[in-house]
C-alpha positions in Angstrom: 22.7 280.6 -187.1 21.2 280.5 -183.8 18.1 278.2 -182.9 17.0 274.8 -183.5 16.9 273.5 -187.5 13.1 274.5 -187.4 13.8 278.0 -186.2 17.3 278.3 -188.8 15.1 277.4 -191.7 12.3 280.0 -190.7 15.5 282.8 -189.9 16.1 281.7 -193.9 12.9 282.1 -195.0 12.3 285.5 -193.7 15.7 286.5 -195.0 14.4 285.1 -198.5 11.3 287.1 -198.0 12.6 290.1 -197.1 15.3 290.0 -200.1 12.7 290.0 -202.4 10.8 292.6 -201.4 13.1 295.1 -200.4 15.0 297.2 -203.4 18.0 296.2 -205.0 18.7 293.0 -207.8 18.2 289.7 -206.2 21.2 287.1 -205.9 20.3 283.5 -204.4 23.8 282.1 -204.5 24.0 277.7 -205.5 22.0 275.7 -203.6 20.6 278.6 -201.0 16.9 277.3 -202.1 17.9 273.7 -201.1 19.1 274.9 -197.6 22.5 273.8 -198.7 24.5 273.4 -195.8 27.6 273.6 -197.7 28.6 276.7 -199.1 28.7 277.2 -203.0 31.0 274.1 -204.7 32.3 274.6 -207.8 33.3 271.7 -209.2 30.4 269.7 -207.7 26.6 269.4 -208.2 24.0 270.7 -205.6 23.1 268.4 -202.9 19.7 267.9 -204.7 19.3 264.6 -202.3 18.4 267.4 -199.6 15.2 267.6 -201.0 14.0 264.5 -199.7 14.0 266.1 -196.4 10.6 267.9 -195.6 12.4 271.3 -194.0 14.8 270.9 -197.5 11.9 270.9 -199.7 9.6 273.3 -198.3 12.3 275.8 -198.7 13.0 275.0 -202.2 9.2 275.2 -202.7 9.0 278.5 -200.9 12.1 280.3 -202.7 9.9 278.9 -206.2 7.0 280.7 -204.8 9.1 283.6 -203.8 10.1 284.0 -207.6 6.8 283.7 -209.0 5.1 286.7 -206.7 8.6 289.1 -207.6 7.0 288.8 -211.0 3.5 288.6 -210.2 4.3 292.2 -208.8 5.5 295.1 -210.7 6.0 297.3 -207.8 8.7 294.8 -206.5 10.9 295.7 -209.0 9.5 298.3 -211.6 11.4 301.0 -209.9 14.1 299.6 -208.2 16.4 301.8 -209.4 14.3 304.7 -208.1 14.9 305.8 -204.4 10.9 307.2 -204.6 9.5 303.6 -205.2 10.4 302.9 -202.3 8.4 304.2 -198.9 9.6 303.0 -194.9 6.3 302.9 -192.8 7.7 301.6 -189.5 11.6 301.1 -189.6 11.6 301.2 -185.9 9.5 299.0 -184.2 12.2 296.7 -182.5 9.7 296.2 -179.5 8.0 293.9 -181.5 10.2 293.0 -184.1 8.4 294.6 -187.3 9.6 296.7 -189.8 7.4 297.8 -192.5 7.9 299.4 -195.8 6.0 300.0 -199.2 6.6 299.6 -202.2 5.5 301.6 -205.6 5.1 300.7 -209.2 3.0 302.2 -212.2 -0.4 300.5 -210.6 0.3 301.5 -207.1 -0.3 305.3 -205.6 2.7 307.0 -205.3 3.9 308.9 -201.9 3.6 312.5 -202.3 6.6 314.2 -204.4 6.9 310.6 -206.4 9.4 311.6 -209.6 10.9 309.4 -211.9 
């Protein structure tokens, strides 16, 4: 990943972020909220000394917060199987790097045409 460790760890964040709101079933695979640099061991623990690191940690702390708006918000995830909860608003905007979309659950207005 391109960048400085600052600027990999915010690239991993806005993945993270993005993830989670977009449709489709989340998958975090072993140790990607620690900032693992190794990839997944299986026959080893997580490198939970990582967190002693202030970048390590305010991931880990960021993926936990991550988790607890998904469920905080019905909309993320209420009709993910549903094409129609799901709305791009700006899917384009590589001038200034922004893409924009909106999601729709049972306490959110639908677009027009919404059918489960």
């Amino acid at each position: 990943m391109p960048g400085d460790q600052w600027q990999q760890f915010a690239n991993l964040r806005l993945l993270y972020g993005y993830m989670m709101a977009h449709p489709g079933k989340k998958l975090l695979f072993m140790g990607g909220e620690l900032g693992q640099y190794a990839e997944w061991k299986d026959k080893e623990q997580l490198d939970w000394h990582l967190l002693e690191y202030p970048l390590h940690r305010s991931l880990f702390e960021y993926v936990k917060e991550l988790n607890h708006f998904y469920l905080d918000h019905k909309q993320l995830y209420e009709f993910d199987h549903n094409s129609k909860g799901f709305e791009w608003i700006d899917p384009h905007n590589i001038d200034q790097s922004i893409i924009a979309f909106k999601r729709y659950g049972s306490t959110t207005t639908p677009p027009p045409n919404f059918r489960l």
